[in-house]
PyMOL Python script that loads the backbone (N, CA, C, O; Angstrom):
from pymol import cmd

cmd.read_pdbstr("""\
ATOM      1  N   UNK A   1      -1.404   7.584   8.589  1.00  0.00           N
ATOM      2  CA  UNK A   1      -2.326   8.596   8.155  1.00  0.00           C
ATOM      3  C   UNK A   1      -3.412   7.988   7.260  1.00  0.00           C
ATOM      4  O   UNK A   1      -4.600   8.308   7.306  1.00  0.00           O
ATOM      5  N   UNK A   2      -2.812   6.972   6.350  1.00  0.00           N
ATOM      6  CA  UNK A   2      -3.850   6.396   5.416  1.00  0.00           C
ATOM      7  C   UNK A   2      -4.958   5.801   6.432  1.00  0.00           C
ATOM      8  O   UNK A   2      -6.114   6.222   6.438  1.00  0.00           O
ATOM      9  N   UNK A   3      -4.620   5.059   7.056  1.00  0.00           N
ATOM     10  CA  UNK A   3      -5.446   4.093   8.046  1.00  0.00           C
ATOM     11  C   UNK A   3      -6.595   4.849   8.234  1.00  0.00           C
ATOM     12  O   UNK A   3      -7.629   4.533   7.647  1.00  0.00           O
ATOM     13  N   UNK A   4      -6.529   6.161   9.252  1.00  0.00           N
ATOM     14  CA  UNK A   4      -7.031   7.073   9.933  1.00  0.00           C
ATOM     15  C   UNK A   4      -8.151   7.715   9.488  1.00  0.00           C
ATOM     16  O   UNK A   4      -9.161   8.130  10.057  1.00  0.00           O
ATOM     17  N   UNK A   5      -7.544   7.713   7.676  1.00  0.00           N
ATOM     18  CA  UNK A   5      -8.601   8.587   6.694  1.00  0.00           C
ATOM     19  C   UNK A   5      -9.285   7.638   6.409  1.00  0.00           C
ATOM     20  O   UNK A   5     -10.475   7.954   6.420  1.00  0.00           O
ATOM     21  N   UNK A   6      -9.114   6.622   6.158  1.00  0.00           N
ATOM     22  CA  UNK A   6     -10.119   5.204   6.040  1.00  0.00           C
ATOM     23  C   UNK A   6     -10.998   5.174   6.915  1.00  0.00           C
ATOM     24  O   UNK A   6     -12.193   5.288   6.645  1.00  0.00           O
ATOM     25  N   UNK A   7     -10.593   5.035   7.955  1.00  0.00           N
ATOM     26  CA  UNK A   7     -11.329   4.849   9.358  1.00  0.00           C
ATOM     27  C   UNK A   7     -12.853   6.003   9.466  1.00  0.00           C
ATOM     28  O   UNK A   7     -14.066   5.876   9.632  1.00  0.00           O
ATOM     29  N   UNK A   8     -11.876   7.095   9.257  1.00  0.00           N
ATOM     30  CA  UNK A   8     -12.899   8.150   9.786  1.00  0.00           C
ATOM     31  C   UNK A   8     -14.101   8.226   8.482  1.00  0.00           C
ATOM     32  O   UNK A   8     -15.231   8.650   8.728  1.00  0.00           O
ATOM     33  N   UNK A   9     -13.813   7.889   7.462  1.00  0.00           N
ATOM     34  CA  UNK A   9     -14.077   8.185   6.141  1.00  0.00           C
ATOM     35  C   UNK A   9     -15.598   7.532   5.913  1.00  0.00           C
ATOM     36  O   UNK A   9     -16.696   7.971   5.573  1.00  0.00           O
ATOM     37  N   UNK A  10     -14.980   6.087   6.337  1.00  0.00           N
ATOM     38  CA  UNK A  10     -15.493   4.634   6.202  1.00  0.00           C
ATOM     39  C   UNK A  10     -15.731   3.788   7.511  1.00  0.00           C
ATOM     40  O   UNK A  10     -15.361   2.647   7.787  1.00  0.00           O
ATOM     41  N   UNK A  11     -16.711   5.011   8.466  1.00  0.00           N
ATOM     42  CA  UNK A  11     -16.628   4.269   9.737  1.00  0.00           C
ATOM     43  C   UNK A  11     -17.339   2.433   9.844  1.00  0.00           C
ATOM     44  O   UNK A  11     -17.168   1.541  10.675  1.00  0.00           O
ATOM     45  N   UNK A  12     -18.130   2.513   8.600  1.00  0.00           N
ATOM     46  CA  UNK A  12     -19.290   1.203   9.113  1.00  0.00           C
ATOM     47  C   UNK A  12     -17.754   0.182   8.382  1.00  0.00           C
ATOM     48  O   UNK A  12     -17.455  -0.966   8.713  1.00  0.00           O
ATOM     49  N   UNK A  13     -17.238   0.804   7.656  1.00  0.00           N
ATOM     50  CA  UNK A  13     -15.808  -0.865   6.871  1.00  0.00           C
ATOM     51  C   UNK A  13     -14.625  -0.992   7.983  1.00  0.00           C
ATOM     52  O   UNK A  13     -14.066  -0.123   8.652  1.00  0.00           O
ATOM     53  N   UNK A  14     -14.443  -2.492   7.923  1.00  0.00           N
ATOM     54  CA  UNK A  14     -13.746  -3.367   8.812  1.00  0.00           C
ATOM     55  C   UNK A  14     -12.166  -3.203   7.781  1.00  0.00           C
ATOM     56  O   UNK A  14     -11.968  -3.655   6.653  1.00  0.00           O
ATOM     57  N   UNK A  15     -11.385  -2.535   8.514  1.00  0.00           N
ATOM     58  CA  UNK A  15     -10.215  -2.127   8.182  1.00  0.00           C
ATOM     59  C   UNK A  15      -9.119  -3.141   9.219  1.00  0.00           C
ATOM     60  O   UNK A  15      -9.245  -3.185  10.443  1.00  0.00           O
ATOM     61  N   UNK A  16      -7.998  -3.954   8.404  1.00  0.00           N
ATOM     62  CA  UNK A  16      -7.040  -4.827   8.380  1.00  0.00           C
ATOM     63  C   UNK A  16      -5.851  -4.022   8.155  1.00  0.00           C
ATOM     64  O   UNK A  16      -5.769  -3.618   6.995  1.00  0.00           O
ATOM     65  N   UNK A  17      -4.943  -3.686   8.897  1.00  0.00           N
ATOM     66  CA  UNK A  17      -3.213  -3.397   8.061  1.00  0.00           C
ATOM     67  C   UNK A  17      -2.327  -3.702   9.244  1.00  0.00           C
ATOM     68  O   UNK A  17      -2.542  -3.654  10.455  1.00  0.00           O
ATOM     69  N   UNK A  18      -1.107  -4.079   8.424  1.00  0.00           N
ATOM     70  CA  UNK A  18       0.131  -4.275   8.669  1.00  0.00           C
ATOM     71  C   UNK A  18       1.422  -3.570   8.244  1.00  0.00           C
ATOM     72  O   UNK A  18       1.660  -3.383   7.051  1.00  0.00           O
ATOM     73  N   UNK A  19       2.389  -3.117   9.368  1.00  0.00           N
ATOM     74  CA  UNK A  19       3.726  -2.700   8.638  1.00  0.00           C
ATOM     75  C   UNK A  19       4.448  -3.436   8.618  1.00  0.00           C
ATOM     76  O   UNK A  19       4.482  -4.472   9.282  1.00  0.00           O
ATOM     77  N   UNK A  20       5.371  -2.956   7.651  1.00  0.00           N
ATOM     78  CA  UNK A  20       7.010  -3.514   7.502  1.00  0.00           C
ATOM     79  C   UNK A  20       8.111  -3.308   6.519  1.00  0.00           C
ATOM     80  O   UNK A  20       7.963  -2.095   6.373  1.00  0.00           O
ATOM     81  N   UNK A  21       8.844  -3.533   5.945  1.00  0.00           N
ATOM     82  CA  UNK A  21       9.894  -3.083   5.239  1.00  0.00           C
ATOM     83  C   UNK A  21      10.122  -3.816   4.332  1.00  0.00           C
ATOM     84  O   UNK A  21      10.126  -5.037   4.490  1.00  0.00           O
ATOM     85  N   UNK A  22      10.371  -3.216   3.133  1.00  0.00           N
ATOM     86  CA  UNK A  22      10.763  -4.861   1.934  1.00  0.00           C
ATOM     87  C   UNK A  22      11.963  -3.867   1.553  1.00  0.00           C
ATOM     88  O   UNK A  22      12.086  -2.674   1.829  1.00  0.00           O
ATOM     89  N   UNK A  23      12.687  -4.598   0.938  1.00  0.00           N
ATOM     90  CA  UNK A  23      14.171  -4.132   0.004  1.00  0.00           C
ATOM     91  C   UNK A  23      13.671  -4.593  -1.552  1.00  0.00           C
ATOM     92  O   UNK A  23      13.042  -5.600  -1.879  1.00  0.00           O
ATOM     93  N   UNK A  24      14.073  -3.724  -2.208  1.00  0.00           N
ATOM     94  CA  UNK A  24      13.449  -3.468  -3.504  1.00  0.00           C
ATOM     95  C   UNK A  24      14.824  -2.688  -4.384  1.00  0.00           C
ATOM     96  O   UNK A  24      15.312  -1.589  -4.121  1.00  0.00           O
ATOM     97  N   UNK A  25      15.068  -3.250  -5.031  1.00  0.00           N
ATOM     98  CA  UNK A  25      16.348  -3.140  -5.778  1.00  0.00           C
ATOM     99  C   UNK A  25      17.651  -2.468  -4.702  1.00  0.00           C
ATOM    100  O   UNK A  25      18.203  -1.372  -4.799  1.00  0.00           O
ATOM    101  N   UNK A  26      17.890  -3.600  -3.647  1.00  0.00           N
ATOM    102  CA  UNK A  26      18.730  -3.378  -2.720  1.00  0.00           C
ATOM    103  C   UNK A  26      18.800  -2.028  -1.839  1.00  0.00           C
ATOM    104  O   UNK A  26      19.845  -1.671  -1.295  1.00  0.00           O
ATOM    105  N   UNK A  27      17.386  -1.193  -1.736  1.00  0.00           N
ATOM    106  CA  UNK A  27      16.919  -0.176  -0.961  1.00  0.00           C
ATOM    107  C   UNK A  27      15.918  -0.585  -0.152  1.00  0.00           C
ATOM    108  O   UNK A  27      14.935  -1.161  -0.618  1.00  0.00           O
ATOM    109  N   UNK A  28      16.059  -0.336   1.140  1.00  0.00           N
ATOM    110  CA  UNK A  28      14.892  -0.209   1.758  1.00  0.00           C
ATOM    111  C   UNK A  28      13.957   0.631   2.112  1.00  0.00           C
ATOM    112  O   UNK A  28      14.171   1.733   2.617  1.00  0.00           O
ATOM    113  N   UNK A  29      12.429  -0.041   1.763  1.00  0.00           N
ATOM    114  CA  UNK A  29      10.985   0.860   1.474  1.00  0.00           C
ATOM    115  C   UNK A  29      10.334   0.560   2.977  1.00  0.00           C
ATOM    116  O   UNK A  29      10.412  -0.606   3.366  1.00  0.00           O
ATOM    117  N   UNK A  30       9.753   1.449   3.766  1.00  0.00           N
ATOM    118  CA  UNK A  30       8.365   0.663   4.588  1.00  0.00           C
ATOM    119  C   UNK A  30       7.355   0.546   3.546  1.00  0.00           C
ATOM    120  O   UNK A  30       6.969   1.046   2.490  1.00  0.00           O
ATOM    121  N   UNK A  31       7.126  -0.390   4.406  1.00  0.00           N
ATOM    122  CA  UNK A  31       5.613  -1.089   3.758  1.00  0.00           C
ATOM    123  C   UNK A  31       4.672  -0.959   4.551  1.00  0.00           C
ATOM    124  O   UNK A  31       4.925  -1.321   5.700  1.00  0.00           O
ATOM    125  N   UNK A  32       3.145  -0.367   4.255  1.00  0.00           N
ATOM    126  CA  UNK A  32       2.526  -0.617   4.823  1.00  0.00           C
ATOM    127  C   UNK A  32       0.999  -1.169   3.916  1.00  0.00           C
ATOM    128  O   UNK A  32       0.803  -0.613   2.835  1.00  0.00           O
ATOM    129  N   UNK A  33       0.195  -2.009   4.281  1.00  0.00           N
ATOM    130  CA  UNK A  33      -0.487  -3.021   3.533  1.00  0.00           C
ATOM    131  C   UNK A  33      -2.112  -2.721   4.310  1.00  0.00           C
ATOM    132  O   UNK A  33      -2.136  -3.401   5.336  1.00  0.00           O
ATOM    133  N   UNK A  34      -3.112  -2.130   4.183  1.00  0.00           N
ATOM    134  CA  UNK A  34      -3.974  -2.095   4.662  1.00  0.00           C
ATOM    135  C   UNK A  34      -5.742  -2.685   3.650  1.00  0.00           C
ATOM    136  O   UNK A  34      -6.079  -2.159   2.589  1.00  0.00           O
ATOM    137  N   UNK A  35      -6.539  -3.790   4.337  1.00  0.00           N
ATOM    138  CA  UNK A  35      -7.658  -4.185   3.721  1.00  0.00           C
ATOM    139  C   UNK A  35      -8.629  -3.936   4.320  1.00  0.00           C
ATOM    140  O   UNK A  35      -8.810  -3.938   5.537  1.00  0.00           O
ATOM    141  N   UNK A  36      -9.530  -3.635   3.237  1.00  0.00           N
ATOM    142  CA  UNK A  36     -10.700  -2.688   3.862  1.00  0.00           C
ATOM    143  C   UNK A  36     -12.514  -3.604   3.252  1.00  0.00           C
ATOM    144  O   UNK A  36     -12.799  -3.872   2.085  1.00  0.00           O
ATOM    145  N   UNK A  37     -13.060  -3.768   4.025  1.00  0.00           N
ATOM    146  CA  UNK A  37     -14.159  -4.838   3.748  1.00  0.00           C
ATOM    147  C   UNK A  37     -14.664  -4.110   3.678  1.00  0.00           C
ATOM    148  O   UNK A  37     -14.125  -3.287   4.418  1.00  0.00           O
ATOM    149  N   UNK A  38     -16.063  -3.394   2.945  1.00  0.00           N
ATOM    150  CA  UNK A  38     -17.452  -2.800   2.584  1.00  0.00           C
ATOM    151  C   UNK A  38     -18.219  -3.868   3.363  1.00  0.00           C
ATOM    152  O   UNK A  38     -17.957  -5.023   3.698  1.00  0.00           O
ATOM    153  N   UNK A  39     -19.378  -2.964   3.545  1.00  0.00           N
ATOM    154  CA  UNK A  39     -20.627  -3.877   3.994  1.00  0.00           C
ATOM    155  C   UNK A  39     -21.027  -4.739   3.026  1.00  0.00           C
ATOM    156  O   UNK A  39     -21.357  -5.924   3.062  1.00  0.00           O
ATOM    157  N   UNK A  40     -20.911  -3.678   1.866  1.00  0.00           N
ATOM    158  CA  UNK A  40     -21.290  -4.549   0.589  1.00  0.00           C
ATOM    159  C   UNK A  40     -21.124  -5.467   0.011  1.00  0.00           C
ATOM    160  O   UNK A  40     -21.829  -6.015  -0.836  1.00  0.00           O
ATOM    161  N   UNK A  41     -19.846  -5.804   0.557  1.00  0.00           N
ATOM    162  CA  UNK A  41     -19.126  -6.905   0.067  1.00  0.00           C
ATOM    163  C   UNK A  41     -17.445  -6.760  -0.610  1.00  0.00           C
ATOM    164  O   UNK A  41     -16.552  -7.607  -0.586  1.00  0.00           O
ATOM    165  N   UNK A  42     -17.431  -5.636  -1.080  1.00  0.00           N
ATOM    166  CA  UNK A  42     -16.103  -5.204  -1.779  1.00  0.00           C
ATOM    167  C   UNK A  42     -15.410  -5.265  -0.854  1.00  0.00           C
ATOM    168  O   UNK A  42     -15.707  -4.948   0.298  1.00  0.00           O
ATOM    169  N   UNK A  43     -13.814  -5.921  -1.469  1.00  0.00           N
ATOM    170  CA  UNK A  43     -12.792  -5.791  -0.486  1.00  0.00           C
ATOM    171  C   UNK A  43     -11.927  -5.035  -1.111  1.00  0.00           C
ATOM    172  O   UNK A  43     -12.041  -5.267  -2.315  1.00  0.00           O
ATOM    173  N   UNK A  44     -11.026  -4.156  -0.889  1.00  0.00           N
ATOM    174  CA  UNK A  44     -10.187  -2.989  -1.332  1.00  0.00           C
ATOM    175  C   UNK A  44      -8.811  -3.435  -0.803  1.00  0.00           C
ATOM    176  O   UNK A  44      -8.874  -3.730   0.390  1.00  0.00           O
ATOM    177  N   UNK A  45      -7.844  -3.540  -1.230  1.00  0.00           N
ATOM    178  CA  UNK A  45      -6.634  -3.575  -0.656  1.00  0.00           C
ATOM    179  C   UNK A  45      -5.870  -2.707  -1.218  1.00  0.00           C
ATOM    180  O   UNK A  45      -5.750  -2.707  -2.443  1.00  0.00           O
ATOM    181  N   UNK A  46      -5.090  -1.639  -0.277  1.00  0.00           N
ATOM    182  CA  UNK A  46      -3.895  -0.703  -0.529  1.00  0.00           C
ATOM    183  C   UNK A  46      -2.662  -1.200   0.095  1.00  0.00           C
ATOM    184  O   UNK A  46      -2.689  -1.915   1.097  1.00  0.00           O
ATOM    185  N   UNK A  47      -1.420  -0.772  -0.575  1.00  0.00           N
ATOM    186  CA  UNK A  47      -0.425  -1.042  -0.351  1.00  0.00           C
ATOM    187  C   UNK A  47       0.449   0.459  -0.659  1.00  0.00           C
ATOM    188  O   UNK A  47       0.502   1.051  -1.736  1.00  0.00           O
ATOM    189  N   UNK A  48       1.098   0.852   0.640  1.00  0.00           N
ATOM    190  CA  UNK A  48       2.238   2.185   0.462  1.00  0.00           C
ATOM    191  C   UNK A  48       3.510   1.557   0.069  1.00  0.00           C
ATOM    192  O   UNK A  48       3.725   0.345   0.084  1.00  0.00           O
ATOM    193  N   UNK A  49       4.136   2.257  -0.199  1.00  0.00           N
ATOM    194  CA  UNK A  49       5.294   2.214   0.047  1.00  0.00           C
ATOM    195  C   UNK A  49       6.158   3.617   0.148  1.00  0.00           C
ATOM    196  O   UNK A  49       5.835   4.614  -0.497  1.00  0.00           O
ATOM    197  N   UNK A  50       7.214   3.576   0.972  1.00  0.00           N
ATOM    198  CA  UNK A  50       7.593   5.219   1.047  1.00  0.00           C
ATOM    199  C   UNK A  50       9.024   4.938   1.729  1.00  0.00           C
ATOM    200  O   UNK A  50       9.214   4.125   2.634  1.00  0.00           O
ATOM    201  N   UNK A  51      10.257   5.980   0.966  1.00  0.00           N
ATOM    202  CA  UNK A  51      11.307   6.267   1.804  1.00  0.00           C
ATOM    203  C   UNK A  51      12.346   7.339   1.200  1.00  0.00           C
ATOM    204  O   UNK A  51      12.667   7.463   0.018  1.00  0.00           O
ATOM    205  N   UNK A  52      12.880   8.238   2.542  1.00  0.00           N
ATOM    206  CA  UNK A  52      13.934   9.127   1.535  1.00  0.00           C
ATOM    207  C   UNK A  52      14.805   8.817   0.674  1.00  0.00           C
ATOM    208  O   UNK A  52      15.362   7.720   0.711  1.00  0.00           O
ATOM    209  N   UNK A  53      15.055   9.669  -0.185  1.00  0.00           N
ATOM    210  CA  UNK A  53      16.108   9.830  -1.020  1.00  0.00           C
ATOM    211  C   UNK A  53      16.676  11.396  -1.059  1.00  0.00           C
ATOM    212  O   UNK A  53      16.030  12.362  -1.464  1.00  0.00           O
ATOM    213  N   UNK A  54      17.761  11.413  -0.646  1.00  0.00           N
ATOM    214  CA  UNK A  54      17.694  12.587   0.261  1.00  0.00           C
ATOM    215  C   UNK A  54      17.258  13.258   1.288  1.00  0.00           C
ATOM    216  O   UNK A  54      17.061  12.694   2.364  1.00  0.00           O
ATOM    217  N   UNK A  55      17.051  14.519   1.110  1.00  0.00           N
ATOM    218  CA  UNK A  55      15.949  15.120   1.826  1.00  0.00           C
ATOM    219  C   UNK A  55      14.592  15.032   1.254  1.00  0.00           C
ATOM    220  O   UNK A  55      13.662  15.757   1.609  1.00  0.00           O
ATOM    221  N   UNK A  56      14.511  14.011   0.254  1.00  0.00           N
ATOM    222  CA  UNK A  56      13.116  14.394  -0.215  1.00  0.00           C
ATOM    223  C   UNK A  56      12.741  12.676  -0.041  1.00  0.00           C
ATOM    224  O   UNK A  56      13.431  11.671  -0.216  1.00  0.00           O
ATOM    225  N   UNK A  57      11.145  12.899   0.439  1.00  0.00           N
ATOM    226  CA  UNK A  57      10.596  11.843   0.469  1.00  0.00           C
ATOM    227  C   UNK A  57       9.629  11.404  -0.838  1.00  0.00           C
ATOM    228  O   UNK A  57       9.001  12.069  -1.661  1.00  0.00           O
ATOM    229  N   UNK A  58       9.809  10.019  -0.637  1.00  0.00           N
ATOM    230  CA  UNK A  58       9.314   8.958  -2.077  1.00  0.00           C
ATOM    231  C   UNK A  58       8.018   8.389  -1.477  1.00  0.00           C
ATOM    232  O   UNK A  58       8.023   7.928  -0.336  1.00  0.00           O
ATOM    233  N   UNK A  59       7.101   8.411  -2.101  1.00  0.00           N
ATOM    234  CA  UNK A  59       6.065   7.261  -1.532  1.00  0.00           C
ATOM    235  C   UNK A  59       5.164   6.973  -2.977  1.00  0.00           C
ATOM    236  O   UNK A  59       5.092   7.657  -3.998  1.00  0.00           O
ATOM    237  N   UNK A  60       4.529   5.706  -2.628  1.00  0.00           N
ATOM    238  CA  UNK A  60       3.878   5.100  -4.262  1.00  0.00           C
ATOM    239  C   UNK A  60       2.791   4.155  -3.004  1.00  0.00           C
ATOM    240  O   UNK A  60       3.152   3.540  -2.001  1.00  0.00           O
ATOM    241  N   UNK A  61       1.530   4.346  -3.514  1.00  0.00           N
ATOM    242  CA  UNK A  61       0.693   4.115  -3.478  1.00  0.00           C
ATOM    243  C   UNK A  61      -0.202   3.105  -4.456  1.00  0.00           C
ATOM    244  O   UNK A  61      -0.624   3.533  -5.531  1.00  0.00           O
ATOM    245  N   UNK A  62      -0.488   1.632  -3.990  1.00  0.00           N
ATOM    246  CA  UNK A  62      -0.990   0.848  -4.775  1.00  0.00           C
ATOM    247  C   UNK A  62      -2.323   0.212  -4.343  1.00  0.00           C
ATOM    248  O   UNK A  62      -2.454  -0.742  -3.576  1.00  0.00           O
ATOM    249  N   UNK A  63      -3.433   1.011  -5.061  1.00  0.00           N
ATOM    250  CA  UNK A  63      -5.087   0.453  -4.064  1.00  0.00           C
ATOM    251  C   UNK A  63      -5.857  -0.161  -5.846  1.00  0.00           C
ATOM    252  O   UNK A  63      -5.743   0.249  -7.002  1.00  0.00           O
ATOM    253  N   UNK A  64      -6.639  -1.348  -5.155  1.00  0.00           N
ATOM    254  CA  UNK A  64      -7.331  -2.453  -6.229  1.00  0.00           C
ATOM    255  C   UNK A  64      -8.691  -2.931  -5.363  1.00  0.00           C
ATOM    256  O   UNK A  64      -9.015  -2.840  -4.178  1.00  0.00           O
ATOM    257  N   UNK A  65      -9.161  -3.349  -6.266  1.00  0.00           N
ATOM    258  CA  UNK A  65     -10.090  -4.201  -5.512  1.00  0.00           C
ATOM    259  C   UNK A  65      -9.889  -5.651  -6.613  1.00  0.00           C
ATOM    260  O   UNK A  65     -10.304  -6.763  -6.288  1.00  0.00           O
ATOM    261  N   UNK A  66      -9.233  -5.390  -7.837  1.00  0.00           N
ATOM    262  CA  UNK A  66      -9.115  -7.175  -8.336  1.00  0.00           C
ATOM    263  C   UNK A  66      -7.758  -7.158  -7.500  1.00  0.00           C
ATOM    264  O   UNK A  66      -7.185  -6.192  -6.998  1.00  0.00           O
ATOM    265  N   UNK A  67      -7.383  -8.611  -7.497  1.00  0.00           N
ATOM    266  CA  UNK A  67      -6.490  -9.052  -6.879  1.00  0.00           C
ATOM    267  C   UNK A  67      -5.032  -9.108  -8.182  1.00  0.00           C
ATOM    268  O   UNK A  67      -3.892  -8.670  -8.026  1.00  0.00           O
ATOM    269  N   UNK A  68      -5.629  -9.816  -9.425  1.00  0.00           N
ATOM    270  CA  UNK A  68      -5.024  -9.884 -10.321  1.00  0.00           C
ATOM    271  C   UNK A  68      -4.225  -8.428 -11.004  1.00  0.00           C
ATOM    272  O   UNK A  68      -3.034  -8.155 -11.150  1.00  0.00           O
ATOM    273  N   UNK A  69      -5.107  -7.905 -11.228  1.00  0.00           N
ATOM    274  CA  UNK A  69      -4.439  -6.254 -11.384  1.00  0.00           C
ATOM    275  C   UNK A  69      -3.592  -5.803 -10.262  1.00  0.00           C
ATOM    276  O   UNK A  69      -2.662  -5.004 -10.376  1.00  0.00           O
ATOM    277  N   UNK A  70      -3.896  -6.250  -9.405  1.00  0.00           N
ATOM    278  CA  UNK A  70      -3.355  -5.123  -8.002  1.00  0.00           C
ATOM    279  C   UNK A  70      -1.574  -5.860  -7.735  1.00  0.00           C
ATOM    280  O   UNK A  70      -0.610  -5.267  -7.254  1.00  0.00           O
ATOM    281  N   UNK A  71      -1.631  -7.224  -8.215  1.00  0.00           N
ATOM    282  CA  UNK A  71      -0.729  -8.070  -8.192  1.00  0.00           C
ATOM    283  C   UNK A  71       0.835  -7.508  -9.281  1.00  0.00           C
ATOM    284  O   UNK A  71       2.035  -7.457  -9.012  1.00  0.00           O
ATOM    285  N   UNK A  72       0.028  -7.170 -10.552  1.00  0.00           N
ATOM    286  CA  UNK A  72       0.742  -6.793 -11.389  1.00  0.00           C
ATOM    287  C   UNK A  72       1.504  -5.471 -11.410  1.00  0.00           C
ATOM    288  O   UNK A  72       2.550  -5.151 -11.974  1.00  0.00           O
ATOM    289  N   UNK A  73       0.581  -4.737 -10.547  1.00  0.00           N
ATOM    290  CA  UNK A  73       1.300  -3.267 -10.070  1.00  0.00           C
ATOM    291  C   UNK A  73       2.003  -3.489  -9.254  1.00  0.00           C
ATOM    292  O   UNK A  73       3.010  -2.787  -9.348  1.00  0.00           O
ATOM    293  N   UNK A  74       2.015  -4.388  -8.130  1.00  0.00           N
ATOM    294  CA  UNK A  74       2.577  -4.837  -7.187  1.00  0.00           C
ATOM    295  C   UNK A  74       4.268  -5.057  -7.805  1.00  0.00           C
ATOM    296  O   UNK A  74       5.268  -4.467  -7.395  1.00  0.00           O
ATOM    297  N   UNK A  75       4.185  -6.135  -8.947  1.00  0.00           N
ATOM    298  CA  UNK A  75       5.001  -6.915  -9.620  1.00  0.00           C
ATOM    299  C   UNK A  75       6.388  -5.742 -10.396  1.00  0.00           C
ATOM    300  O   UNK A  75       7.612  -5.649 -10.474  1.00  0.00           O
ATOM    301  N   UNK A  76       5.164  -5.067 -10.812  1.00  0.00           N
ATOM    302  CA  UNK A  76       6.197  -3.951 -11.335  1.00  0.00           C
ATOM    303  C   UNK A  76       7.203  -3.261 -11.191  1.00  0.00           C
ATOM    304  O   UNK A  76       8.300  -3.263 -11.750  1.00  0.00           O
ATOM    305  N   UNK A  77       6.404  -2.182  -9.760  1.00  0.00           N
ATOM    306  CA  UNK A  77       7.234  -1.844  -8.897  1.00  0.00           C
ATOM    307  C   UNK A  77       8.450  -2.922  -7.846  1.00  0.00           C
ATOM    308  O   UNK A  77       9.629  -2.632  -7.643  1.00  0.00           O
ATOM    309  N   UNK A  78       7.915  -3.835  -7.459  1.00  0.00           N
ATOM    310  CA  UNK A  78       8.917  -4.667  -6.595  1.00  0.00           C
ATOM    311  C   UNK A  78      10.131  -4.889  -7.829  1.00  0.00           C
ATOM    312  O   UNK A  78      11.314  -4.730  -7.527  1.00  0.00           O
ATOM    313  N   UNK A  79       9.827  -5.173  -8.888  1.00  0.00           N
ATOM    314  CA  UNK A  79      11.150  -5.269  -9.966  1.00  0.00           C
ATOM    315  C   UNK A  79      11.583  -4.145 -10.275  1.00  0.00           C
ATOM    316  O   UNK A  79      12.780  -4.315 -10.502  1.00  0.00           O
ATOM    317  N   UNK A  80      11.277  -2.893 -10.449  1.00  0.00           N
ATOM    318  CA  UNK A  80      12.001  -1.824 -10.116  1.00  0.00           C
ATOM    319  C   UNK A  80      13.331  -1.534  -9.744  1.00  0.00           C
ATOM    320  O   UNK A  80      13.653  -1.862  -8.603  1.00  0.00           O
ATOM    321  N   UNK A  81      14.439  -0.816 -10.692  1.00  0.00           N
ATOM    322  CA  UNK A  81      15.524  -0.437 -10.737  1.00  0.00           C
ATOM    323  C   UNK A  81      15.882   0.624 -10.281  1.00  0.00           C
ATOM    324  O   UNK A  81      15.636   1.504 -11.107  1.00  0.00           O
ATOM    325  N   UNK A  82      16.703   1.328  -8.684  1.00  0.00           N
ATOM    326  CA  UNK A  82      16.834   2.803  -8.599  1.00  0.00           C
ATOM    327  C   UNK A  82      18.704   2.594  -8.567  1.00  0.00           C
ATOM    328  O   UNK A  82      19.331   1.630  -8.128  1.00  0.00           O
ATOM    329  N   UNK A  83      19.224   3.830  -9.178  1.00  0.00           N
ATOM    330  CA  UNK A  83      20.497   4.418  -8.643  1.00  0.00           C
ATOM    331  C   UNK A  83      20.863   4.993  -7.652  1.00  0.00           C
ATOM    332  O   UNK A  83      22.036   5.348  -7.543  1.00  0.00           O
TER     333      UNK A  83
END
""", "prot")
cmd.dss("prot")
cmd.show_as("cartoon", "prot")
cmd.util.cbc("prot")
cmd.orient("prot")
């Protein structure tokens, strides 16, 4: 869905993504990782992540354009503790 809204949103930007799954305090998340080029030059990178717990669904959303910041949110969450 993210992709899609990008796409349609941001028809003239060159949109990059990939799925897949990481385990994150011995749970598994999909992942999905999408980069988005401006004409302008800006590059944007988002990163989902999403999965039940229960019947209820989890998702966390991580979009940057520094790399350094986007890294550290990244960092956070992947060290992340659930019960």
């Amino acid at each position: 869905m993210l992709y899609q809204t990008l796409e349609t949103q941001i028809p003239q930007a060159k949109l990059d993504s990939i799925s897949s799954t990481q385990k994150i305090s011995g749970l598994e998340f999909q992942r999905f990782d999408v980069v988005v080029d401006f004409p302008n030059g800006i590059k944007m990178k988002t990163t989902g992540f999403s999965r039940l717990f229960g019947k209820k669904e989890f998702t966390l959303n991580i979009t940057a354009v520094n790399d350094k910041i986007r890294q550290q949110m990244l960092d956070a969450f992947l060290n992340s503790k659930f019960n």
